[in-house]
C-alpha positions as CSV (number, residue, x, y, z in Angstrom):
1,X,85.3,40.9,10.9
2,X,85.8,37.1,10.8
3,X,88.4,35.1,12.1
4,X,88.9,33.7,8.5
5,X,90.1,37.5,7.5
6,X,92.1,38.1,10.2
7,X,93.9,34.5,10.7
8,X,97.6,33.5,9.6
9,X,96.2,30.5,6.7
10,X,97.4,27.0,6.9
11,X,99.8,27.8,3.9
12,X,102.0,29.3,6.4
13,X,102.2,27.2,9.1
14,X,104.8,24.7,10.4
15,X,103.4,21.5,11.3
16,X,105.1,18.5,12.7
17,X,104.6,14.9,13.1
18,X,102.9,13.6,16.7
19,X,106.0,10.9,16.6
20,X,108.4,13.7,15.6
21,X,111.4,13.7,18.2
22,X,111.3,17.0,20.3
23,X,114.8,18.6,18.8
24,X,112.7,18.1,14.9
25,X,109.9,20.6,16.5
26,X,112.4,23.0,18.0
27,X,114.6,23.0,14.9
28,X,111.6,23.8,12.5
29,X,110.6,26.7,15.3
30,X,114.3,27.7,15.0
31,X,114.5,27.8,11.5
32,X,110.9,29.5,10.5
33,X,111.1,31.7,13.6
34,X,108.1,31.0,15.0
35,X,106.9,30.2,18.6
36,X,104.8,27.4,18.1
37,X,104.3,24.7,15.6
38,X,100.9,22.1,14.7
39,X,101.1,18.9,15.5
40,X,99.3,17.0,12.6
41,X,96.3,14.7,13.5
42,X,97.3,11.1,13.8
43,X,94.2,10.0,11.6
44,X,90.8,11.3,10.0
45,X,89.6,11.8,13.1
46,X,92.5,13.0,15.3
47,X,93.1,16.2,16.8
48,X,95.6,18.4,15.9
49,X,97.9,19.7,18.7
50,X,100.2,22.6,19.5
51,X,103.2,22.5,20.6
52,X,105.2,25.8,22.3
53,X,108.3,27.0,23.2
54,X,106.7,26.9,26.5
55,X,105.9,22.6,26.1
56,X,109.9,22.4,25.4
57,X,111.2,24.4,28.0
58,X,108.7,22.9,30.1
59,X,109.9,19.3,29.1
60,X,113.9,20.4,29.2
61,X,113.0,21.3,32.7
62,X,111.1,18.2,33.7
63,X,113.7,16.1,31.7
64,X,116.9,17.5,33.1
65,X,117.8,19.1,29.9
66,X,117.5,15.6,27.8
67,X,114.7,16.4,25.2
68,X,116.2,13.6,23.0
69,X,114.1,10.6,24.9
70,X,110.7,12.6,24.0
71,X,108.5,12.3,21.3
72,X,106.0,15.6,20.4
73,X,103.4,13.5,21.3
74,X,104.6,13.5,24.9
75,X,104.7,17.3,25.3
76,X,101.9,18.5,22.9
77,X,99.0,20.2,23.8
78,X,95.9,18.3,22.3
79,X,93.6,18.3,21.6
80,X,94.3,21.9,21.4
81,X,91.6,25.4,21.5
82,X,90.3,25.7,18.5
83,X,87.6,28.0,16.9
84,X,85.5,28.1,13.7
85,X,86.7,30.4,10.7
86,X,83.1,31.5,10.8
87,X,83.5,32.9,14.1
88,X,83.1,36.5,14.4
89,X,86.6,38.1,15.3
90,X,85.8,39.8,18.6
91,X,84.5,36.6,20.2
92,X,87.7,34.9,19.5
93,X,89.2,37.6,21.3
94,X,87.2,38.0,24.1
95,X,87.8,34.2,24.6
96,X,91.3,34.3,24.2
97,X,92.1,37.0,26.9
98,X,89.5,35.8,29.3
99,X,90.7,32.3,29.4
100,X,94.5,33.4,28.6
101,X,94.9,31.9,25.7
102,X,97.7,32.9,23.1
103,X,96.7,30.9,20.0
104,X,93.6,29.5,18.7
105,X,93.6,27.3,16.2
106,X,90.9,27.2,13.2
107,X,89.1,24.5,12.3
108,X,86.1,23.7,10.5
109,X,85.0,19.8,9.7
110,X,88.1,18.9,11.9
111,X,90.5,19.9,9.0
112,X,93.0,22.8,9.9
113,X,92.4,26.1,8.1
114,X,95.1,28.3,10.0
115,X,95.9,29.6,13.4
116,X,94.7,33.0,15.2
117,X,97.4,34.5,17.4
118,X,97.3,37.3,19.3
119,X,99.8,39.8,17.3
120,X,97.3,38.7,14.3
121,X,94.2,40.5,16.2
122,X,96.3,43.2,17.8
123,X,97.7,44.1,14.2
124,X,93.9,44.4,13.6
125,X,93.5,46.7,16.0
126,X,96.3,49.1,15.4
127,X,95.2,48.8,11.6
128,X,91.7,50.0,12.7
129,X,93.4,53.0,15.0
130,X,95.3,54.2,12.0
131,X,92.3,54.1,9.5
């Protein structure tokens, strides 16, 4: 199985501006309920980023509680992990819990085709045990 068939697309997925203010990337987490949000390449050939729950309560912490005086671009990881849609599922895997990694980004040509999370391979895996 390929990452392509198993990924959450780039339809779905929040991104946010590099020079986005902080709050901006934990209000679109807030409202789309998600963990993490993609930081957008800052030109044809940028990386993307990632920016976590973890990155902001890393920066509150660092900050004294004052996210307001960052930027995304101060926080984000980037260029971030990133795998080819190509790639055959298990690989992915194996990377990600070897190196502890949460999310992988997927891109080909360096444009963004989606993400590949954990809870996307583990509801692989349950699918699999059920079949």
């Amino acid at each position: 199985m390929l990452v392509e068939e198993v990924m959450t697309p780039k339809e779905k997925l929040v991104v946010v501006n590099q020079m986005a203010p902080v709050r901006e990337a934990l209000n679109l987490m807030k409202k789309h309920k998600v963990k993490a949000v993609i930081v957008d390449k800052n030109g044809e050939h940028g990386a993307y980023g990632l920016v976590t729950f973890k990155n902001i309560l890393q920066s509150i912490v660092a900050e004294d509680g004052d996210i307001d005086l960052l930027n995304v671009y101060d926080i984000m990881n980037s260029p971030s992990v990133s795998v080819s849609r190509k790639l055959d599922m298990k690989y992915a895997a194996r990377m990600m819990v070897k190196n502890s990694i949460k999310r992988l980004l997927v891109i080909d040509d360096n444009e963004l085709h989606g993400i590949l999370t954990m809870t996307d391979i583990i509801g692989v895996v349950l699918d699999e045990m059920d079949a």
